[in-house]
C-alpha positions as CSV (number, residue, x, y, z in Angstrom):
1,X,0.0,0.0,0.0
2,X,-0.7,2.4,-1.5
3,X,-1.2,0.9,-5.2
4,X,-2.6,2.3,-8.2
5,X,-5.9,3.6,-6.9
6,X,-5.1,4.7,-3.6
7,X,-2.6,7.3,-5.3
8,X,-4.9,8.1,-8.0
9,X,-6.9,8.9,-5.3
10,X,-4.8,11.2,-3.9
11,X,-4.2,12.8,-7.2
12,X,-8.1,13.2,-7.8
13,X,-8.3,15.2,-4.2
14,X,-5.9,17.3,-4.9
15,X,-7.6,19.1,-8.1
16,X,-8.5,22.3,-5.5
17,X,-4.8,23.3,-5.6
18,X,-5.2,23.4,-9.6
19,X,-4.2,27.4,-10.5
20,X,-3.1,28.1,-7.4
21,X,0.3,29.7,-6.2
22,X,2.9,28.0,-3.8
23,X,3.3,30.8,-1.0
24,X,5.7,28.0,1.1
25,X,7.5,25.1,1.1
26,X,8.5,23.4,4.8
27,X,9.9,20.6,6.4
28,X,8.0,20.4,9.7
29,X,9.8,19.0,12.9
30,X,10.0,15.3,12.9
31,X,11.9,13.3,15.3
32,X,11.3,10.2,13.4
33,X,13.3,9.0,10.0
34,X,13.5,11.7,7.6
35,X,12.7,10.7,4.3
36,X,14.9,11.3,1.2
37,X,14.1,14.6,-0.5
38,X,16.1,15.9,-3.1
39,X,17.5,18.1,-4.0
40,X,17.6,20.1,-0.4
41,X,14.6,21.7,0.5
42,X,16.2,25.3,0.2
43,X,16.4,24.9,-3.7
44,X,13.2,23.1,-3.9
45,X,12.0,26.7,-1.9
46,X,14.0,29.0,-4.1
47,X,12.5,27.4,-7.4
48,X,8.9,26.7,-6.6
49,X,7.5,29.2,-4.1
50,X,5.5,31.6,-6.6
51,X,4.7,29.5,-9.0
52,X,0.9,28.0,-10.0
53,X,0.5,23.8,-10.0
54,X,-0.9,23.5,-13.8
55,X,-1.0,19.9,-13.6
56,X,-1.4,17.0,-11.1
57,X,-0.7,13.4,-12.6
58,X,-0.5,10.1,-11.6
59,X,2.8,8.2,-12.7
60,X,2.5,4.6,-12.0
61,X,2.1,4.9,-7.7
62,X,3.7,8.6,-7.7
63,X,2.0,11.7,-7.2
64,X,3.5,14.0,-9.7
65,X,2.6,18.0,-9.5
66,X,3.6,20.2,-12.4
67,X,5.0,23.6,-11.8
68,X,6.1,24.7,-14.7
69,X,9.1,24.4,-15.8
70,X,9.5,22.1,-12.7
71,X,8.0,18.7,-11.7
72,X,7.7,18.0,-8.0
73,X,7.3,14.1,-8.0
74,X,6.1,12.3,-4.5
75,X,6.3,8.6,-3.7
76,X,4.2,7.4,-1.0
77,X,5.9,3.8,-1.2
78,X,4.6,2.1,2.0
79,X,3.1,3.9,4.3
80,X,2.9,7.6,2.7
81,X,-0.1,9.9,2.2
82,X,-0.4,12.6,-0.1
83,X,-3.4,15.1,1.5
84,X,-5.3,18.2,1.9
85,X,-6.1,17.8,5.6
86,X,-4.3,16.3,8.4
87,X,-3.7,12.4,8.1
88,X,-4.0,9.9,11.2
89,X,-0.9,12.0,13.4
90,X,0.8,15.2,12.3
91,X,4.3,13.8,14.0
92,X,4.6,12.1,10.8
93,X,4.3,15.0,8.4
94,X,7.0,15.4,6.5
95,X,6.5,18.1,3.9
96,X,4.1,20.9,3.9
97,X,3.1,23.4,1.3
98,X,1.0,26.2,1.5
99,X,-0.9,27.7,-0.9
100,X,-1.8,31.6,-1.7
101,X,-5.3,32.9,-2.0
102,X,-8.8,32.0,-0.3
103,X,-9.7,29.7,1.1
104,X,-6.4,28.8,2.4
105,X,-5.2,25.7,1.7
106,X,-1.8,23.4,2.0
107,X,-0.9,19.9,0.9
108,X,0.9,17.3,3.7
109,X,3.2,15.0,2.5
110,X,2.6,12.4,5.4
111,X,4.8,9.1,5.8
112,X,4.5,7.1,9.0
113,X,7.3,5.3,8.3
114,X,10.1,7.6,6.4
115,X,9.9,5.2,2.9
116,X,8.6,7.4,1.1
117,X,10.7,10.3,-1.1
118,X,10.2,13.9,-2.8
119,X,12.3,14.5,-5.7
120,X,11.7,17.9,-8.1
121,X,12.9,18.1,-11.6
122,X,12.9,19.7,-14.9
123,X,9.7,18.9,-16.7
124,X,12.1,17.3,-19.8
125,X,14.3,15.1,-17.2
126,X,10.6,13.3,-15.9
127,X,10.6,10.6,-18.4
128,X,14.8,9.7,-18.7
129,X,14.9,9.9,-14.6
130,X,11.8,8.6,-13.6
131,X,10.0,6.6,-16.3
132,X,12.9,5.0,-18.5
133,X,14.2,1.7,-17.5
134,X,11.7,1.8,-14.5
135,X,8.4,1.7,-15.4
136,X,6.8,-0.1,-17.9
137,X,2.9,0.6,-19.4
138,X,0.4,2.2,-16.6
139,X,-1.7,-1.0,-15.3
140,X,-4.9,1.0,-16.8
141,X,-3.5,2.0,-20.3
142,X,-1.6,-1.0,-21.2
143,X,-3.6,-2.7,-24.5
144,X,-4.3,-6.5,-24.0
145,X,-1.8,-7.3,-27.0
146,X,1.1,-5.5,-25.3
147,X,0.0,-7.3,-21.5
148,X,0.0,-10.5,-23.6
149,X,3.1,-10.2,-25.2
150,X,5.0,-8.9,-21.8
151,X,3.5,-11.9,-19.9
152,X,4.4,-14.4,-22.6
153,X,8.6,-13.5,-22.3
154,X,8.8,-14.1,-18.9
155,X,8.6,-17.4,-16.8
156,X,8.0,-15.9,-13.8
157,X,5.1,-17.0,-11.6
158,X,2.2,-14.8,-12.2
159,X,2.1,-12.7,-8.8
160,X,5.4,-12.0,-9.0
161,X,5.4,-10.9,-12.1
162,X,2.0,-8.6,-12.0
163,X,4.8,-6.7,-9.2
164,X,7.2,-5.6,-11.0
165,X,6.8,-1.8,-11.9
166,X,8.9,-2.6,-15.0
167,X,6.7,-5.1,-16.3
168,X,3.7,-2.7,-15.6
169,X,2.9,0.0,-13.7
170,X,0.8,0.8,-10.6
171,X,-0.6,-3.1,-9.5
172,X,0.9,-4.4,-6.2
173,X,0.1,-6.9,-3.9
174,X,-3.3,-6.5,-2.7
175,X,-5.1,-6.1,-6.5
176,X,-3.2,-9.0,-7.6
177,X,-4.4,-11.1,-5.3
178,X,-7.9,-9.6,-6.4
179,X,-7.7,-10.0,-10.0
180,X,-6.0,-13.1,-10.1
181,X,-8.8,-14.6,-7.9
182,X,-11.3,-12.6,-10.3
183,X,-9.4,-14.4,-13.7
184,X,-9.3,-17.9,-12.1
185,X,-5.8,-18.3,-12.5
186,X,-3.5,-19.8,-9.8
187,X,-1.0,-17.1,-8.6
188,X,2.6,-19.7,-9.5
189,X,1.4,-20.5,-12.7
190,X,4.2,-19.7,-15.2
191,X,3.4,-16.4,-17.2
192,X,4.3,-18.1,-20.4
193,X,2.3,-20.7,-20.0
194,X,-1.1,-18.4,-20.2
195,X,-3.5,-19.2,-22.5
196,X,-4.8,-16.5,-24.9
197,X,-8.1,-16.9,-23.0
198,X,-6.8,-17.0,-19.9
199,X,-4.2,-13.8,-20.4
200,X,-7.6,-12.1,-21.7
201,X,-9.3,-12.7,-18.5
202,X,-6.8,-11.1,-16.5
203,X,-6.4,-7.7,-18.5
204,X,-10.1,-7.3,-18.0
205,X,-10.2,-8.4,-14.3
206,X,-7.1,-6.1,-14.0
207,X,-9.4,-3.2,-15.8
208,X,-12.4,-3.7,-13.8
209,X,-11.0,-4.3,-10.2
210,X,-8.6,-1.1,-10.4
211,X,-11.2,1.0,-11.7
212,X,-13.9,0.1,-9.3
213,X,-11.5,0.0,-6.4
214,X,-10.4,4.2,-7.9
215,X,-14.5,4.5,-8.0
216,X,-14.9,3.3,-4.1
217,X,-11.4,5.7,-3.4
218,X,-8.8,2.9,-2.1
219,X,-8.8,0.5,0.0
220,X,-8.2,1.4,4.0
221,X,-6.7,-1.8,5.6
222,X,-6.8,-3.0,9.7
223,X,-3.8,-0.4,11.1
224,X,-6.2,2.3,9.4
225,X,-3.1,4.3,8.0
226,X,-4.7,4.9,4.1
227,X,-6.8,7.9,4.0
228,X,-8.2,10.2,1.3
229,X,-6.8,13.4,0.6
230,X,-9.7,14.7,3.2
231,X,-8.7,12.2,5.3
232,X,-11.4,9.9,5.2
233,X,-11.0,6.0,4.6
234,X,-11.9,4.0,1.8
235,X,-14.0,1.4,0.8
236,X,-12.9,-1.0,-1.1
237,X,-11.7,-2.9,1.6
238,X,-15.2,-4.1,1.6
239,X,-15.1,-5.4,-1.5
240,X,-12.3,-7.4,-1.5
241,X,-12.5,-12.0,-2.2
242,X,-9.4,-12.7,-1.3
243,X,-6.8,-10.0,0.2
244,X,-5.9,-11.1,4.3
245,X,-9.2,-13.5,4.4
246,X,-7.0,-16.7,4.1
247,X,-9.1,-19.3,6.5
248,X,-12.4,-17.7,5.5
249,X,-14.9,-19.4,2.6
250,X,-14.4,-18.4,-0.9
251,X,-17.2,-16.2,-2.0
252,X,-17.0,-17.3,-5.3
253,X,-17.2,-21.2,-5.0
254,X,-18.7,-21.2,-1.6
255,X,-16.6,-25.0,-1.5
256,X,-12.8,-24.0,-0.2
257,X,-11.2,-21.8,2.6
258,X,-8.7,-18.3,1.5
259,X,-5.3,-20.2,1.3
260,X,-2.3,-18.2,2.3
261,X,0.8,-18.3,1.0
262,X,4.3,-16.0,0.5
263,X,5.5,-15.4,-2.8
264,X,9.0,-13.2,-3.6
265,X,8.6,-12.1,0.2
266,X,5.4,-11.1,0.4
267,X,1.7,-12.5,1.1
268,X,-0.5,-14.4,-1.9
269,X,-4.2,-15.3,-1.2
270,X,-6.2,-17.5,-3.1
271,X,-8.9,-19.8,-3.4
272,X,-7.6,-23.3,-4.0
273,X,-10.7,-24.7,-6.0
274,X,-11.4,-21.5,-7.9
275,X,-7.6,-20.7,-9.0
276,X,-6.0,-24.8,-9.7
């Protein structure tokens, strides 16, 4: 957390700052690990305050604000929060900027564990630093010939594969769980070894779990840490076959119990009569 809804999330409450003017950028205090910002927050002060956001983007599960000719580009990674209001504890805040005009407004950068980082470039140095070599299609643009054909070259098991941000952008391990469950398919079964039919199902399951999940704004987990950019939870979580229910009845079959398993390090749930 937080994948490719949660942050579009975040990017879709932050339209209000749209046209407005940077008045300041701060670090509050924090006693607890800084996260990496770059470059130091007295140039990022020098070359931003004054200027209007134009844009806000998503780029895979980075928050990306455009302020012309500069790109200020924020990575929740684990536990970070991109928000208008104050998230669960404002120890953890580790950026603030405030905006000119009325009402008054300012965006937290909040990260409860210190993962997370804030880097600002040149508009023009976006794609060769962040997207090149890192990132391959967005998990909701991709076409279903270029998912097949990346899917096919590899021999990874399916989970692990749907992770890597070079392979595709934005799906990590809670939707995979989800929309493998949703495609039938077993979550070590060899990419290459996907049918045409089968590779089908999962671009569409991909499609319609992501954009639901963007509809019902993320998915707030147990610890309670994800939150809107008004901080309010969630709702997916409601929604969800699979994801931390391993021991409760398949809603799909109604037969077999939510297996858990750990796959490259992390957690993999599925139904074992549903996904053979």
């Amino acid at each position: 957390m937080p994948e490719l809804p949660e942050v579009e999330t975040m990017c879709r409450g932050l339209r209000p700052l749209l046209g407005r003017r940077i008045a300041d950028v701060t670090l509050p205090a924090c006693r607890y690990r800084p996260i990496v910002i770059q470059p130091a927050i007295g140039t990022i002060q020098q070359q931003l305050v004054g200027g209007a956001i134009d844009q806000i983007s998503r780029l895979g599960k980075r928050v990306v604000l455009h302020i012309s000719p500069h790109v200020l580009v924020l990575q929740p990674k684990m536990t970070g929060l991109v928000s208008l209001e104050l998230p669960p504890s404002h120890e953890h805040v580790r950026l603030q900027i405030d905006f000119k005009g009325q009402p008054r407004l300012r965006m937290l950068f909040w990260d409860r564990r210190g993962l997370g980082t804030v880097e600002m470039l040149l508009e023009e140095e976006l794609h060769q630093r962040i997207v090149q070599g890192r990132l391959g299609p967005d998990a909701l643009a991709i076409t279903l010939a270029e998912f097949r054909q990346r899917l096919s070259s590899t021999s990874r098991a399916i989970k692990v594969a749907l992770l890597d941000q070079k392979l595709l952008a934005g799906v990590g391990n809670l939707y995979a769980s989800e929309m493998l469950h949703q495609a039938r398919i077993h979550p070590a079964r060899v990419c290459s070894s996907l049918s045409s039919k089968k590779t089908a199902a999962l671009h569409a399951a991909m499609l319609e779990i992501l954009l639901t999940a963007i509809e019902h704004e993320g998915s707030t987990l147990s610890d309670g840490t994800y939150r809107n950019a008004l901080n309010d939870p969630g709702s997916y979580q409601n929604m969800h076959r699979v994801y931390d229910r391993a021991g409760e009845l398949c809603p799909q079959c109604q037969r077999s119990k939510i297996v858990r398993i750990v796959q490259a390090q992390r957690s993999t749930f599925y139904c074992p009569t549903c996904q053979r």
